[in-house]
N, C-alpha and C positions, 0 to 999 in steps of 0.2 A: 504494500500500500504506500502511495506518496502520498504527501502533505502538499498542498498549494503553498504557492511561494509568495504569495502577500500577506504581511500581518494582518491588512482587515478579516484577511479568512480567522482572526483568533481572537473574538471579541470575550467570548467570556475566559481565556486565557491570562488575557490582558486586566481582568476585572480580578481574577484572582490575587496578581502581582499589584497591582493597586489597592487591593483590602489588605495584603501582606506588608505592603512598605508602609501603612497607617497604624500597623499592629507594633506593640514592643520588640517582639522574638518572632513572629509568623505565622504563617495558618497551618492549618491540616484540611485537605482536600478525599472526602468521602465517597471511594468509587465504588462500583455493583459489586466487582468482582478482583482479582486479581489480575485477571489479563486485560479490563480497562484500565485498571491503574498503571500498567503498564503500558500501555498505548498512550494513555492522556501524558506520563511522564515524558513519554517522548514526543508529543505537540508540545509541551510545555519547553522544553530543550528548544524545540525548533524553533521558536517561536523567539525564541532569545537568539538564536542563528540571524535569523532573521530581522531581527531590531537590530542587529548590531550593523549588519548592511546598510541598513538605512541610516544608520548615522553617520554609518562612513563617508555617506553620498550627500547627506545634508551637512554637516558640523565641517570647516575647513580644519588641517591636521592638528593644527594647536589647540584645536580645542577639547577640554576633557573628555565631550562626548564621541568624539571622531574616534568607530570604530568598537562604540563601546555601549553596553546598556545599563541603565540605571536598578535594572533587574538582576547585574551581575551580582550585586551584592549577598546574591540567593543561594541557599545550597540544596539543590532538589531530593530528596529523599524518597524512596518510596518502602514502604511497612505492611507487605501484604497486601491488602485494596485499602490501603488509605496512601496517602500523597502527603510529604511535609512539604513547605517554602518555610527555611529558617535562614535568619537573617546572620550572616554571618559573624561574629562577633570575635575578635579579636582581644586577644588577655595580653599584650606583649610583658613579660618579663622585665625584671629587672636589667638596665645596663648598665655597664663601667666600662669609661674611656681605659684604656689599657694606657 
């Protein structure tokens, strides 16, 4: 199966990643079964393929977004037939200048 190659084709994909960037940590997405959760994991991927093209086409290179989506920050999960969007959160440790 392929995916169309326009984000319009991914509106409620989109609405997902826009409930998840409003949340603290991100959503969990509740699918039928296993192998839609699987499937929707991978529109969901693609769909970030795909934004990111489009940025690269809209934003010139210096700009932060050129190349890049504001969905990166996501780390897709999938748990059986549920789907996570967690936001990725970074702990960095302690440093010392050497």
């Amino acid at each position: 199966m392929s995916f169309s190659k326009s984000t319009l084709a991914y509106p409620d994909i989109k609405d997902y990643f826009e409930q998840a960037m409003e949340s603290d940590r991100g959503i969990k997405i509740i699918c039928a079964d296993q192998k839609a959760a699987t499937m929707y994991k991978h529109r969901i991927n693609y769909f970030r393929v795909l934004h990111r093209k489009d940025n690269q086409k809209l934003y010139p290179e210096d700009h932060a977004l050129h190349g890049r989506s504001p969905y990166d920050i996501f780390v897709v999960k999938q748990q059986g037939h549920e789907i996570l969007l967690e936001k990725m959160i970074l702990n960095p440790m302690k440093t010392e200048v050497l």
